[in-house]
C-alpha positions as CSV (number, residue, x, y, z in Angstrom):
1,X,151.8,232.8,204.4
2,X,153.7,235.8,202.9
3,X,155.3,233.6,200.0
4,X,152.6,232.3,198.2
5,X,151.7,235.7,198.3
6,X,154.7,237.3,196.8
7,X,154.8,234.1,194.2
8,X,151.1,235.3,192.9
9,X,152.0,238.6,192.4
10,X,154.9,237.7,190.4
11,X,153.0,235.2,188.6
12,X,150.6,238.3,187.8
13,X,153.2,240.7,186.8
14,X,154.5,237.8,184.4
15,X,151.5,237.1,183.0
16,X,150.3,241.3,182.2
17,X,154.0,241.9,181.1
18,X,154.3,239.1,178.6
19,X,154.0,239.9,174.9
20,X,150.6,237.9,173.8
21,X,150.1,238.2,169.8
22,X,146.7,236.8,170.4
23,X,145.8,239.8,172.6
24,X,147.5,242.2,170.2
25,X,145.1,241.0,167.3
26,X,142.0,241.0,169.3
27,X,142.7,244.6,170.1
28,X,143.6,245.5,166.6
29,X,140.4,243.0,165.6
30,X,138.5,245.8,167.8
31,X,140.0,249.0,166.2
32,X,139.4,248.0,163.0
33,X,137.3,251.2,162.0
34,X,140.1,253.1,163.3
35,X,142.9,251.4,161.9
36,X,140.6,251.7,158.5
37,X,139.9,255.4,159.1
38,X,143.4,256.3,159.4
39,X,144.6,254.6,155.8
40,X,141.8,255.8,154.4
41,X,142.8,259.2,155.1
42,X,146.1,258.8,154.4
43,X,145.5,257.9,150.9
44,X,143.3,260.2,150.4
45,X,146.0,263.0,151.2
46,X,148.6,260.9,149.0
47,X,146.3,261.1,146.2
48,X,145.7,264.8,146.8
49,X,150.0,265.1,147.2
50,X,150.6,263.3,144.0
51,X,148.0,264.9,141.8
52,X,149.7,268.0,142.7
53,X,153.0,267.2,141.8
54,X,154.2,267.9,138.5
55,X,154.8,265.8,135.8
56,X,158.4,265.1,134.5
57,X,159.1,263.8,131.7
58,X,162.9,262.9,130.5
59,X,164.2,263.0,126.9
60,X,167.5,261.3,126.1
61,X,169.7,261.6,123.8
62,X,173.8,259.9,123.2
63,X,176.5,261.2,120.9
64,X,180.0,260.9,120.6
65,X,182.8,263.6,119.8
66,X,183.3,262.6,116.0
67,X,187.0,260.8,115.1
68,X,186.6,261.5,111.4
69,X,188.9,264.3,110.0
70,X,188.3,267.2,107.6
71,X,189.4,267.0,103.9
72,X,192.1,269.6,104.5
73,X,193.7,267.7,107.3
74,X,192.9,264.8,104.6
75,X,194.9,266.3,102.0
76,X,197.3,267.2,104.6
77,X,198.1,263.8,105.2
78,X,198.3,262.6,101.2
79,X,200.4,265.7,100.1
80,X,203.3,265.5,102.8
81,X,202.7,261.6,103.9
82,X,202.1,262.2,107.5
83,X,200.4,263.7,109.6
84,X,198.2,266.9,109.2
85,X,200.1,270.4,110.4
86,X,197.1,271.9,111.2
87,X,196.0,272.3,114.8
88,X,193.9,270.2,116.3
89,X,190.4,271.5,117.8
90,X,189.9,269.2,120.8
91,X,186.4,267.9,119.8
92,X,187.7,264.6,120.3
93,X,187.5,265.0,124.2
94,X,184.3,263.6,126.0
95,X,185.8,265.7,129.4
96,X,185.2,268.7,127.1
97,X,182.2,268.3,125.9
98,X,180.9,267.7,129.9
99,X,182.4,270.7,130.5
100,X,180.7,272.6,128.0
101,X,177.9,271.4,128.9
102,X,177.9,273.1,132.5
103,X,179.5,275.8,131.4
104,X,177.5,280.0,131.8
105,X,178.1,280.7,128.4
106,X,176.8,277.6,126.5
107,X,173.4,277.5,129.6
108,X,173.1,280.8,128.4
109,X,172.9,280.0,124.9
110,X,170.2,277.2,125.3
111,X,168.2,279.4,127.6
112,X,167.8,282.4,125.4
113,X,167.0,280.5,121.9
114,X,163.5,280.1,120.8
115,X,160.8,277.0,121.2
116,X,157.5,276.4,119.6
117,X,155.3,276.0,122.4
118,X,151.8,276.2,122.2
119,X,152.0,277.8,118.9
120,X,154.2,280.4,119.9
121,X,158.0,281.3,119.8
122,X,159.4,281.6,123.0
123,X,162.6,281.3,125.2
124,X,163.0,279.2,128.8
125,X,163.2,282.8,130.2
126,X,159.6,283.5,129.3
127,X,158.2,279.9,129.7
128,X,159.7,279.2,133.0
129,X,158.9,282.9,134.3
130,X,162.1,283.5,136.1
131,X,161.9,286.3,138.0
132,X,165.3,288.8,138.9
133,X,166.5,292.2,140.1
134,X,168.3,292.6,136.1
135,X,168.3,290.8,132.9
136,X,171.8,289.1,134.0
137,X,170.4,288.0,137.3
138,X,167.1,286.2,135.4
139,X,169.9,284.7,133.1
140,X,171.7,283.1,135.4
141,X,168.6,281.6,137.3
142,X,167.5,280.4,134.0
143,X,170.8,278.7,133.7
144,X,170.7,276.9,137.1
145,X,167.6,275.7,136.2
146,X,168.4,274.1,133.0
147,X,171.7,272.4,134.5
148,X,169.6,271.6,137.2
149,X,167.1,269.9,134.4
150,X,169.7,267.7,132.9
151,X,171.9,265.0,134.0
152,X,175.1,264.2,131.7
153,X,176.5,260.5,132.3
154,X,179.9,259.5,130.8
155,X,181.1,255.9,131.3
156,X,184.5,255.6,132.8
157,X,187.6,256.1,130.2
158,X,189.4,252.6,129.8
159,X,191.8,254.4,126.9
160,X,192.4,257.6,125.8
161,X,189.6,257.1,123.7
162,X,186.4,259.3,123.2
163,X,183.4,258.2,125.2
164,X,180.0,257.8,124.7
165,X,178.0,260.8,126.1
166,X,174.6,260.4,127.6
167,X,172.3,263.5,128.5
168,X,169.0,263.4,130.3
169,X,166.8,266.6,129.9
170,X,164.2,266.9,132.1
171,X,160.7,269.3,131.6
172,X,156.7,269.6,132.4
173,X,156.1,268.7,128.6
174,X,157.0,265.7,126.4
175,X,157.8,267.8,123.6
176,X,159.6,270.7,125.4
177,X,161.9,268.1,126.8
178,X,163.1,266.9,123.6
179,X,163.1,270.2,121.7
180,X,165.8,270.9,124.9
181,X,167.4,268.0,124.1
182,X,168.0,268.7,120.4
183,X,168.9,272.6,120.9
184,X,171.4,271.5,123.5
185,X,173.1,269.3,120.1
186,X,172.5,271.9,117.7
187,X,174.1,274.8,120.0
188,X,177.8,272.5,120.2
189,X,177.7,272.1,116.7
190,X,177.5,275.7,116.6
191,X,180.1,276.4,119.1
192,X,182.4,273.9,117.9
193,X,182.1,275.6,114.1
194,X,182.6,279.2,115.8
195,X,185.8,278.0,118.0
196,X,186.9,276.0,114.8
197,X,186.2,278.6,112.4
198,X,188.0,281.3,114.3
199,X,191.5,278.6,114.8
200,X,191.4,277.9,111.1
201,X,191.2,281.9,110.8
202,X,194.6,282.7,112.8
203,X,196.1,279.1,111.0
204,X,195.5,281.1,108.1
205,X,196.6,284.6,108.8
206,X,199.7,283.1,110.3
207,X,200.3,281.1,107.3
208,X,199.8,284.2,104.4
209,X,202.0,286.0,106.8
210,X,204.9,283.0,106.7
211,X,204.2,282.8,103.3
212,X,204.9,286.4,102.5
213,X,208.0,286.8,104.3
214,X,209.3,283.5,102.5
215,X,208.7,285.1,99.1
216,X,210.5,288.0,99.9
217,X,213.0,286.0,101.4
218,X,213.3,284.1,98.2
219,X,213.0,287.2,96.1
220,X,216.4,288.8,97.7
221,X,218.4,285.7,97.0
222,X,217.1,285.1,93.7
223,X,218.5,288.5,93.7
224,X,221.8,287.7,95.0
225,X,222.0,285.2,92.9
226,X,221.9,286.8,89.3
227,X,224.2,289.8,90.6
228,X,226.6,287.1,91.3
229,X,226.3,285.2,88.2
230,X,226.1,288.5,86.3
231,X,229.4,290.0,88.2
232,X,231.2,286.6,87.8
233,X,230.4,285.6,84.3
234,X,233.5,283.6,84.4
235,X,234.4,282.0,87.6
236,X,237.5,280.1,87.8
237,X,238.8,280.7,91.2
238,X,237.2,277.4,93.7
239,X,236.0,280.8,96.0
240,X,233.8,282.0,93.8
241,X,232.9,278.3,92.8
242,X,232.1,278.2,96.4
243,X,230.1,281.0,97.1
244,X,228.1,280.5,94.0
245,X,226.9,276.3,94.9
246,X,225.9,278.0,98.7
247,X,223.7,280.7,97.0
248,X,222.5,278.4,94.8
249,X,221.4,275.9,97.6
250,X,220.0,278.8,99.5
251,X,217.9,279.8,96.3
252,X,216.7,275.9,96.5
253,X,216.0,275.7,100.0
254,X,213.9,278.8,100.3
255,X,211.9,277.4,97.5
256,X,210.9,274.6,99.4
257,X,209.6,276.6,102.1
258,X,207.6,278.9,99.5
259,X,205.9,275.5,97.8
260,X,205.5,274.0,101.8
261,X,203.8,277.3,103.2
262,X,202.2,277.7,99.8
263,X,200.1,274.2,100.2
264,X,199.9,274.7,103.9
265,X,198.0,278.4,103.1
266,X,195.7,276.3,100.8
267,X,195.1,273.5,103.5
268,X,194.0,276.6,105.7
269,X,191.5,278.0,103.0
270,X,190.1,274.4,102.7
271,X,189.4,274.4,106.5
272,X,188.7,278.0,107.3
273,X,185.7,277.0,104.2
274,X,184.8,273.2,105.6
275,X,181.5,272.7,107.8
276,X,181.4,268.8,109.0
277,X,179.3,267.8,112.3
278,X,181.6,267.9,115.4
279,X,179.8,265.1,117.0
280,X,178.3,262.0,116.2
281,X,174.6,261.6,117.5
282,X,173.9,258.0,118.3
283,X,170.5,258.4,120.0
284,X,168.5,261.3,118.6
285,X,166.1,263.0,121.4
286,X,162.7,262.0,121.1
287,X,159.3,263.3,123.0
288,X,158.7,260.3,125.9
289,X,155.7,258.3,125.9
290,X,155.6,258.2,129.5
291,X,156.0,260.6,132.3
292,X,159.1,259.7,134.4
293,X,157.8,261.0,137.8
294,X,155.7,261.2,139.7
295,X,154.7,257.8,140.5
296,X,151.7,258.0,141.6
297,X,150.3,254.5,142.0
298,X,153.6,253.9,144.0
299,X,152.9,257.5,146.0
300,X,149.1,256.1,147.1
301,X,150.6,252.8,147.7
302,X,153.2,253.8,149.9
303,X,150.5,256.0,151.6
304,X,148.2,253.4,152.5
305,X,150.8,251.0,153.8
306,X,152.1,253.9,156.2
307,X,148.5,254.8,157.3
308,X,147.4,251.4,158.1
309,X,150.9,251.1,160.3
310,X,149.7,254.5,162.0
311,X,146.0,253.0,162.3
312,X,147.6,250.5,164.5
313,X,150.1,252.0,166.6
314,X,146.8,254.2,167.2
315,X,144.7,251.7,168.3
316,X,147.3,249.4,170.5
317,X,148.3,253.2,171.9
318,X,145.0,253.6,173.3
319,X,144.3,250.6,174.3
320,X,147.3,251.0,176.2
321,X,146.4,253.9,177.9
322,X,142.9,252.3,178.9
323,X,144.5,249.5,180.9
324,X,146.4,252.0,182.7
325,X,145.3,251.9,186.6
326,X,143.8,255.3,187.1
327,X,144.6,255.4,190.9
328,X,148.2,254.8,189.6
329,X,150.3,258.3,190.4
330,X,152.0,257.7,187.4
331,X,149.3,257.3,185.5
332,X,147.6,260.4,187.1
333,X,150.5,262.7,186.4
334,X,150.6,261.6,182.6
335,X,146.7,262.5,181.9
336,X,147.5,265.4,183.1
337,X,150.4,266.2,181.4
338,X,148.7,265.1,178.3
339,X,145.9,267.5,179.3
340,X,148.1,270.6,180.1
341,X,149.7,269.5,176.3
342,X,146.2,269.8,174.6
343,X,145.3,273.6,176.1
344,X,148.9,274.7,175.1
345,X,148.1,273.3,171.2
346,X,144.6,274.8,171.6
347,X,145.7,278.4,172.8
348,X,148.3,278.5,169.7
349,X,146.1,277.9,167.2
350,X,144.1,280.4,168.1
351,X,146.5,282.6,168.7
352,X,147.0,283.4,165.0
353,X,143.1,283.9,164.2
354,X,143.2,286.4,166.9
């Protein structure tokens, strides 16, 4: 007699314990207001979330560190046949120009320049509001936030070749962004004149200076020289032959370094004078059509998928909880756990009103 007994209850406990999609649908077929409820109000707080973000919007712009040289490295090359003596300036890095680009000083100089906004001249300082104990402490927030606005991409090098430079700039305003974009170009063709400007100054102080000691050089043997000839009027000894062919050469040789440094101080003038572009802009920043974030149809979307999962798991919970046997202990001690949970939540949110 016990058997068929213990074989039903099993049978039972099967049968409740098995997964039954049917069941699961009916129950969720029976929610249904609830499950709609819950995505309803979870859109409606996506919506709220997304209309309160800001809008982004991203201006690019691509250059490339120019490989075209100055006319006095030009001439350089034509006058001697080879290759230019003057220094060279290092614009042709891409690994400089990246680090330039995160560099204080250079932030600092993008920062602190003027933009037309809203009819008005004003500087990221005063548009973004950034707020600090002293002027340096506002400057370098402001910098942190502008590096933290753009996004430089460089491809990796497959020569020792210059590569192509991408920068993103990001900002609240179409036009902003691109008016960032385009004082971030114009400020490393001004720091790449300055630094150029002050190499071609020392070239040429350095070169006046060679040159001036290779006159005087040349003076004192052209010196030497005539006070031999003139002492010697007629040589006929092979010494004095000697000594007069070595002065002579010396006399020759130093003239060649006068003519050299004298072209060289020329080439100097030419580039301490010469203004070319530093950089080749292949993509010039322009104000985006489009907002790049947020995405707000993909925001609500995402929303409303999550609620109706939550709408669910809310109504298969409860239904859960209702086929719980209430004479159960188990079941007993969880209501009133769950009850003991809902007066602790209730006593701290009025704790803070009080």
């Amino acid at each position: 007699m016990s058997r068929p007994e213990t074989s039903e209850a099993q049978d039972t406990l099967t049968d409740e314990s098995a997964i039954r999609p049917l069941a699961i649908v009916n129950t969720l077929l029976r929610g249904r207001w609830t499950v709609v409820g819950v995505a309803a109000a979870t859109v409606a707080v996506s919506v709220v979330y997304a209309l309160l973000q800001p809008s982004v919007y991203v201006s690019t712009t691509r250059f490339l560190p120019s490989k075209s040289t100055g006319m006095a490295t030009r001439m350089a090359a034509a006058t001697s046949g080879g290759a230019a003596s003057l220094p060279d300036d290092g614009s042709a890095s891409s690994d400089y120009y990246v680090d330039l680009l995160k560099s204080s000083s250079f932030l600092e100089m993008v920062v602190t320049s003027t933009f037309l906004i809203d009819g008005t001249d004003q500087d990221l300082l005063t548009y973004w509001e950034v707020e600090g104990a002293s002027d340096w402490e506002r400057r370098q927030r402001a910098n942190k936030a502008l590096g933290d606005a753009m996004t430089i991409s460089v491809p990796k090098a497959v020569a020792a070749t210059p590569r192509l430079l991408t920068v993103d700039v990001r900002a609240d305003r179409p036009d902003l962004a691109a008016a960032i974009a385009s004082k971030i170009l114009t400020c490393i063709n001004e720091h790449n004149a300055k630094s150029r400007g002050n190499k071609a100054k020392q070239n040429l102080d350095f070169m006046k200076a060679q040159l001036e000691k290779a006159n005087k050089e040349l003076q004192d043997l052209t010196d030497s020289f005539a006070e031999f000839t003139a002492r010697n009027r007629k040589i006929v000894t092979p010494s004095l032959t000697a000594e007069r062919d070595r002065l002579e050469r010396s006399v020759r040789v130093q003239e060649e370094v006068v003519v050299t440094l004298t072209k060289q101080v020329e080439l100097a003038k030419i580039e301490e004078q010469e203004t070319r572009p530093s950089i080749e802009v292949i993509q010039p920043p322009e104000p985006p059509l489009q907002r790049a974030s947020p995405a707000r149809s993909r925001m609500v979307m995402i929303g409303g998928f999550l609620g109706i999962m939550l709408g669910c798991g809310v109504v298969l919970l409860r239904d859960w909880l209702g086929r719980m046997p209430a004479d159960d202990p188990d079941t007993q001690e969880f209501r009133s756990l769950l009850t003991s949970i809902k007066g602790d939540a209730g006593r701290l949110w009025k704790r803070p009103s009080a």
